[in-house]
Every structure is written in structure tokens, then in C-alpha cells.
C-alpha positions in Angstrom: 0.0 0.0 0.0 2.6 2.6 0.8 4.9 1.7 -2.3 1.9 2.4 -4.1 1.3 5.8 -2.6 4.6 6.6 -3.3 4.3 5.9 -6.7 1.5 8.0 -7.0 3.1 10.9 -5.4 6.3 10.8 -7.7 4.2 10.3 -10.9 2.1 13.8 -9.9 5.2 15.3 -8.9 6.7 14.5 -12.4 3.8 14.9 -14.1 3.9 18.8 -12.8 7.5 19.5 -13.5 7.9 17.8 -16.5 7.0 19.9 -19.8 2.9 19.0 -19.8 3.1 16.8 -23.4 5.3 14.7 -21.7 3.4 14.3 -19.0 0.9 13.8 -20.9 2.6 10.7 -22.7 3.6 9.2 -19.1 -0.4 9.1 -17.4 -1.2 7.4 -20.6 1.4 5.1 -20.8 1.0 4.4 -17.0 -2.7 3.1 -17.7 -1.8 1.2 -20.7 1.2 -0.6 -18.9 -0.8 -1.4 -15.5 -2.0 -4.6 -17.4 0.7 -4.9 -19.7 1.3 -8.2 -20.9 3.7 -9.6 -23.9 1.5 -8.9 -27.5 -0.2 -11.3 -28.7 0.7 -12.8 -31.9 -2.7 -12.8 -34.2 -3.0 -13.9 -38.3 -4.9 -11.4 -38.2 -7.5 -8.8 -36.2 -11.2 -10.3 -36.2 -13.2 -8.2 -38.7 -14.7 -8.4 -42.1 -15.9 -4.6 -42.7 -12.2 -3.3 -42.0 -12.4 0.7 -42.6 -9.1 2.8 -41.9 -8.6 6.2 -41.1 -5.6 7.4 -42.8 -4.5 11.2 -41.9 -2.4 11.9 -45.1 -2.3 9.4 -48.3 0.8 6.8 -47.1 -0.3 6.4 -43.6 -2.9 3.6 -44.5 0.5 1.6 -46.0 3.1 2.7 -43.7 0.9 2.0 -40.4 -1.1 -1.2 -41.3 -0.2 -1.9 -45.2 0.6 -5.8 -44.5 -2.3 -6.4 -42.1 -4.7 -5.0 -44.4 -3.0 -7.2 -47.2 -3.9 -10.3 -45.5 -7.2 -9.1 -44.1 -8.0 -9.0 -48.3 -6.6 -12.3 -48.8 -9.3 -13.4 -46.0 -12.3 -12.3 -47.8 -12.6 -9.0 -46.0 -13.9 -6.1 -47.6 -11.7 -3.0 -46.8 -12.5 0.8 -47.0 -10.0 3.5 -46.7 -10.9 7.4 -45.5 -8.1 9.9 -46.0 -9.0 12.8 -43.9 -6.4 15.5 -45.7 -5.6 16.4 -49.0 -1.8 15.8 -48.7 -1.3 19.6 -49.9 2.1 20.4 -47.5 3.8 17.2 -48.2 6.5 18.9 -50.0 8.8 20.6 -47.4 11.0 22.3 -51.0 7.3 24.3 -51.9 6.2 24.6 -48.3 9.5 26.3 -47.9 9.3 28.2 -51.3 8.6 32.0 -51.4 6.5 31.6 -54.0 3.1 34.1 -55.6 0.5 33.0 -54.0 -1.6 31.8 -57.2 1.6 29.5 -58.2 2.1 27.6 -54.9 -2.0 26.6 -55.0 -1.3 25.3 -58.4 1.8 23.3 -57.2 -0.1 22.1 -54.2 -3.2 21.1 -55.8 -1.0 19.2 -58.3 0.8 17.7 -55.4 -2.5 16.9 -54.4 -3.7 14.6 -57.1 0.0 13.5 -57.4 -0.6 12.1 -53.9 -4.4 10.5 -54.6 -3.0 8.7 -57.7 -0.4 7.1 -55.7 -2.9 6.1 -53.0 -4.9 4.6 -56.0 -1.9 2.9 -57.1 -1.0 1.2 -53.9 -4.5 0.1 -52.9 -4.5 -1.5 -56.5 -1.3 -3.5 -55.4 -3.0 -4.6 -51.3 -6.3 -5.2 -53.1 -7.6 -2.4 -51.3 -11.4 -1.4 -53.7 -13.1 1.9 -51.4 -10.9 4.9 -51.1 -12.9 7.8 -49.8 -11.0 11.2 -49.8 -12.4 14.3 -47.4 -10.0 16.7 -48.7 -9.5 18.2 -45.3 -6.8 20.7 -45.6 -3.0 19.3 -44.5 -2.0 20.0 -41.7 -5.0 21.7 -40.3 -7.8 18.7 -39.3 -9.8 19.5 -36.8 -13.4 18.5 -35.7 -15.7 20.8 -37.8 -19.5 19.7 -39.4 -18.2 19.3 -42.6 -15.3 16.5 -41.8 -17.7 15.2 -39.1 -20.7 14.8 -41.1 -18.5 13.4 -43.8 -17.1 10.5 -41.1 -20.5 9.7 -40.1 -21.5 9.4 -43.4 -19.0 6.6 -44.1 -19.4 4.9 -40.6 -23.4 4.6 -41.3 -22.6 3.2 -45.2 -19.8 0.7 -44.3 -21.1 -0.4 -40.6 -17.8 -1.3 -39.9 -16.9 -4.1 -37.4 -13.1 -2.8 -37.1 -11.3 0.7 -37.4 -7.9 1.2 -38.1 -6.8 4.4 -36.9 -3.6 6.1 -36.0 -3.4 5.8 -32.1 -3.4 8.0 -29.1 0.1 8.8 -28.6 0.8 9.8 -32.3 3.0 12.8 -31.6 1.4 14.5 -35.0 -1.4 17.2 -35.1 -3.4 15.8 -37.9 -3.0 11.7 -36.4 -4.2 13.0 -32.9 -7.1 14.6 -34.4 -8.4 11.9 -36.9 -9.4 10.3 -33.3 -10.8 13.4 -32.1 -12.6 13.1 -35.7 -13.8 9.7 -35.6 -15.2 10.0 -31.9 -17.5 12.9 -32.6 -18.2 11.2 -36.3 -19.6 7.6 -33.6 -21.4 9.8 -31.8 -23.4 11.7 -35.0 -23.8 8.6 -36.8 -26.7 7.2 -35.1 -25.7 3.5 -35.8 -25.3 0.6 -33.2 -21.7 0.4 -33.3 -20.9 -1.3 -29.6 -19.1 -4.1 -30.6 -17.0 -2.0 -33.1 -13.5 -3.0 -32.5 -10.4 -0.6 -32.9 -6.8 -1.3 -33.5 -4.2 1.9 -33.5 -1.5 1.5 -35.9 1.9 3.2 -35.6 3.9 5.7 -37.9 5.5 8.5 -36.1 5.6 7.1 -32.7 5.9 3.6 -31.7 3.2 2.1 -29.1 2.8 -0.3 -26.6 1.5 -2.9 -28.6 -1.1 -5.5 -27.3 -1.5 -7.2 -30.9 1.1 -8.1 -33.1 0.8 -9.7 -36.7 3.4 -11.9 -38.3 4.0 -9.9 -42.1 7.0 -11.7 -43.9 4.6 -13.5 -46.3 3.1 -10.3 -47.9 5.7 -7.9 -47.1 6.8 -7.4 -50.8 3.1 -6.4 -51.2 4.0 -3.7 -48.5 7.4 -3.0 -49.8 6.0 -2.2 -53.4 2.7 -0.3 -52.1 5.4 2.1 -50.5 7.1 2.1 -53.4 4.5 4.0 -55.3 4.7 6.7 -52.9 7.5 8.3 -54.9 6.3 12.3 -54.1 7.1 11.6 -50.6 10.4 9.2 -50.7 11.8 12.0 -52.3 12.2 13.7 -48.8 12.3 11.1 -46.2 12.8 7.4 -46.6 10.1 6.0 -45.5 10.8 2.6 -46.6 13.9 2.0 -44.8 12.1 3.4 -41.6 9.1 1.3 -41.8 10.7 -1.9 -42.4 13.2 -1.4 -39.6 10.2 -0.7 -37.7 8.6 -4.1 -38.9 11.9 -5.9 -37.9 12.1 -4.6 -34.8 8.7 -5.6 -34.1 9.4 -9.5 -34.9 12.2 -9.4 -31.9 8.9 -10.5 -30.0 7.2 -14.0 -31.1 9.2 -14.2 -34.6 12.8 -14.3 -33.1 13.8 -11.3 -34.8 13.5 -13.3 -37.8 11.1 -11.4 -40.1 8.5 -8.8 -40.4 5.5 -7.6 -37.8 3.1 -5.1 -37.8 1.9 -3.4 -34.3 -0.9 -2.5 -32.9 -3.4 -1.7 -29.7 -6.6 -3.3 -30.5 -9.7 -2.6 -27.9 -13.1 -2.2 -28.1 -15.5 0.9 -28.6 -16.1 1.8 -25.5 -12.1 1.5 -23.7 -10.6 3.4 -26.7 -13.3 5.9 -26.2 -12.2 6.0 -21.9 -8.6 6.2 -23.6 -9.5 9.2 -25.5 -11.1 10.9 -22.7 -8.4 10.4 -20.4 -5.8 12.0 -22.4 -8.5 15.1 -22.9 -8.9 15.5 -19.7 -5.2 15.4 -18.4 -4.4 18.0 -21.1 -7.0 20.1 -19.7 -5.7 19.7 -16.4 -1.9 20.9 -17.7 -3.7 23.5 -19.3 -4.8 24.7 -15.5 -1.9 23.8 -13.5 0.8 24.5 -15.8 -1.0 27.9 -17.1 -0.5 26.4 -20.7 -2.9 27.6 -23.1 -1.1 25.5 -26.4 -0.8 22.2 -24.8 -3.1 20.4 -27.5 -1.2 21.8 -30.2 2.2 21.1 -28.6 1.2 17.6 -28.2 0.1 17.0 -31.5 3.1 18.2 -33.3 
């Protein structure tokens, strides 16, 4: 009992003196951890109306590209939402001191650049329902139009399991996509209690709870990333995410092979998940005297 209170006391003490998006990171991490057990090694999530939220166009492939490969294999059908246009994924024009007229023509170029690739790769996973929103980059936030839009899809597709970037995505546009989808649940007006959701990884690894074994359809993944050429020209992604997938077969697969990572839980705890994070920002906001922590914390 008294190692426990300790505890206690040192995490709020941290919590406080540590910068708050930190903080932040360590209450969740603390909940998720409390039960923590090794991943468990799944062919594949249970689902067969699989829809994914993907923040920009490559997240869907990077994230969850040889999961959702196999889920196609397996008879499931497989809907993917981007939320953004992709129009600042080109650091050389965001950078660019360009008219104003000219850099919207560049960046709605670089937006159907960016859809045709996502067209390209789904071809390659089997992938048949893209659904763009056209949010603009870098700016998604919960608004009618996005919200409606979500709802929209979730009514349509009654999906049985989300794929979705997950809480501790250190990126504005991955944090809100949750903060999306939630409100989008709570508009739709359809039964979705025994929804399941499984949060992928791209910017910042998780603690996993599910893992799934790749290596048989990871040249699928290789080449879907492949066609994402607009965006390899800045940051090699390929290299990244398959150290990422070796790394993740050092559990189960021996280090020998491929894995894909995941938190998978139902409606209703990744909804408690959400909240808590919400609330503990709003907390720093008051005891810290922060006013940006949201923003800080999705960057």
C-alpha cells in the first residue's frame, strides 16, 4: 500500500514539472502498462468490414499496409478514409517563397500527385473503397463538414473494425483523426458497440497489445510504399518502416522477419482512452497555465 502511494506521489510530482506533453505521454502510458502483458501474436485482427482512417495518403501503407493485405486475402472487404488532401507534403514548396496563385497550383498538383499514388498502392494490397475528405493538411480538426462526412462513411460501411492512428501519435493531424472519428460515432446514429479498434503506428511507436506476423506479404508492402515516390523523395520511409517491422518481430518471430503493431480494444475503452488523455491536457492547461498544450502535443 505505501509503495503504491509513493508511486502515486512521484508520478504527480513528475507529471507537474515535467514539460505537460510529456506528461501527458507518461499518465497514458501508466494506464496502458498497469496490465501490460507480452503482444499477442494474431493472423490477423477479427473483422470483415475493416475501414481505416488514414490522416495523409501513405499512412494507411506505412501503419497497417501488410495487415490490411492479409485481411483481403481473407475475404474481408476494406474501405480506406483519408482525412487530408496531402497539400504540405513537400517541405521544398512549403519552404518556397513563391506568388500565392503558383504555390496553389503546385499544391493542388501535389494533391492529385498524392491521390493517384494512394490509387496505385491500394490496386497493389487489393484495397477497392478509397474515400477522400479533402481536409486541408495539416489543419484537421473537428468541424460539421469532416464530421458529417465521417459519419456518413461509418453509417454506409457499418464497420466491425477501425484502423486508426493511435493516441500517442506525436502529430497534429494523427491525434485529431481520433478526435474526428469519436464525434463522427457519436453523430452517426448506428449501433456500433461491438466496433472494435486497433491503433497503428507511424510517427511514434506504441505499446503494442497485438502483433501480426507480415513476412509473407511484405513485398506487397514493400512495393505499395514504393509508389509513394512524391514523398520518398524527402524522407525514406521505406527504410524506416521496415526497420520498424523488424524490430517488431524481436517478439514471437525471433527477430527473424517482419511484424506489424498495434493496440486493439473495443469501442467503448478506446473511447475512456481518448477521454483520459483530454482530460489530463486540460488539467496541464490549468496547473501549468498552458494555453497551447493540445497543439504542442500533436506536433
Amino acid at each position: 500500500m505505501m509503495k503504491r502511494l509513493i508511486r502515486k506521489l512521484v508520478n504527480a510530482a513528475y507529471y507537474r514539472l515535467a514539460e505537460d506533453h510529456v506528461g501527458n505521454s507518461l499518465a497514458l502510458s501508466h494506464i496502458l502498462t498497469e496490465t501490460y502483458r507480452q503482444p499477442r501474436l494474431v493472423e490477423i485482427p477479427e473483422g470483415r468490414r475493416i475501414l481505416v482512417l488514414a490522416p495523409h495518403m501513405d499512412d494507411e501503407i506505412l501503419g497497417c499496409g501488410g495487415t490490411l493485405r492479409k485481411h483481403v486475402l481473407a475475404g474481408a472487404s476494406v474501405t480506406v478514409v483519408f482525412m487530408t488532401d496531402g497539400r504540405h507534403g513537400d517541405p521544398d514548396l512549403n519552404a518556397s517563397r513563391l506568388p500565392e496563385s503558383e504555390r496553389r497550383e503546385r499544391e493542388q498538383r501535389l494533391v492529385e500527385t498524392r491521390k493517384e499514388e494512394s490509387r496505385r498502392a491500394a490496386d497493389i494490397i487489393g484495397i477497392g473503397n478509397l474515400v477522400f475528405l479533402d481536409q486541408p493538411d495539416g489543419e484537421l480538426s473537428v468541424n460539421p463538414e469532416v464530421t458529417s462526412a465521417l459519419a456518413n462513411v461509418l453509417r454506409t460501411k457499418q464497420p466491425d473494425l477501425v484502423y486508426l492512428p493511435f493516441l500517442t501519435e506525436r502529430h497534429r493531424d494523427h491525434w485529431e483523426t481520433g478526435s474526428v472519428f469519436l464525434e463522427a460515432i457519436q453523430s452517426s446514429g448506428s449501433t456500433l458497440d461491438d466496433m472494435k479498434c486497433c491503433g497503428y503506428e507511424v510517427w511514434s511507436p506504441l505499446l503494442a497489445n497485438v502483433l501480426v506476423d507480415i513476412e509473407a506479404v511484405l513485398p506487397k508492402k514493400r512495393l505499395a510504399i514504393q509508389q509513394f515516390e512524391s514523398q520518398l523523395r524527402h524522407v525514406d520511409y521505406l527504410n524506416c518502416i521496415l526497420g520498424l517491422g523488424a524490430y517488431r518481430s524481436i517478439e514471437h518471430l525471433r527477430g527473424r522477419g517482419h511484424a506489424e503493431a498495434f493496440y486493439l480494444t473495443g469501442l467503448a475503452n478506446y473511447q475512456y482512452l481518448y477521454r483520459y488523455l483530454a482530460s489530463w491536457t486540460n488539467t496541464a492547461r490549468t496547473n501549468l497555465g498552458t494555453n497551447d498544450h493540445a497543439d504542442r502535443l500533436a506536433q
